[in-house]
N, C-alpha and C positions, 0 to 999 in steps of 0.2 A: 580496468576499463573505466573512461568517465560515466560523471552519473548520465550526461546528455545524451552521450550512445547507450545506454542502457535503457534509457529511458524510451529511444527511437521505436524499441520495437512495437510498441501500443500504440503510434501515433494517428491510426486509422481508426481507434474507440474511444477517443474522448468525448465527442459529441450524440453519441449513442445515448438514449434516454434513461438506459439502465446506468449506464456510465456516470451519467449528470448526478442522478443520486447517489449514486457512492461518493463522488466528489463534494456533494452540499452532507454527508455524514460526516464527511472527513472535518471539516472546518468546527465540526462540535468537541467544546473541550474534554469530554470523557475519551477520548481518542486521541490521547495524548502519550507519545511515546515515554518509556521508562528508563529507557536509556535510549541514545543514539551515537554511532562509531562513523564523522562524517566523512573520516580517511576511505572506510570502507563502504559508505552511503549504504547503511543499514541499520537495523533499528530493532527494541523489542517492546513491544505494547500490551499493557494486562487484558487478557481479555476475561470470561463472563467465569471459564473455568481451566483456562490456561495461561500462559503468554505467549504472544507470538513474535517468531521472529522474521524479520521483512527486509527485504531492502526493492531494488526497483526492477527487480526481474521474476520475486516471487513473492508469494507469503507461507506463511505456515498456517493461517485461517481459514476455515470451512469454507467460508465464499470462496477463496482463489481456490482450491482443491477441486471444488465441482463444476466453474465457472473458468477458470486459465485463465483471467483477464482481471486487471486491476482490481484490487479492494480497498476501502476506506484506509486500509493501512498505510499501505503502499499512495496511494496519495496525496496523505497527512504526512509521511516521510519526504 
């Protein structure tokens, strides 16, 4: 699947104001992925006490777990 159709299904929370700041986290450079597979638009990023791994329909981080909806991960990838 392309990354643009994958991407489709969020397209009604980016303007959300919880949305906005996970987007203005994302652009900080400690959220910088450790590897990234762009064949398969996914990614894995260190986090505090794991790594996670992401690409644009999930993550593996606490926020997308409790939340379902985009994390800093996912849209630094």
């Amino acid at each position: 699947m392309s990354s643009t159709k994958q991407w489709e299904q969020w397209d009604d929370v980016h303007q959300n104001p919880e949305q906005l700041k996970r987007q203005k986290s994302a652009c900080k450079s400690e959220v910088s992925p450790i590897s990234i597979d762009p064949d398969d638009c996914s990614g894995v990023f260190h986090g505090s006490k794991t790594d996670y791994s992401t690409d644009l329909n999930e993550c593996t981080c606490v926020d997308f777990a409790r939340r379902m909806l985009p994390c800093k991960h996912m849209y630094r990838l």
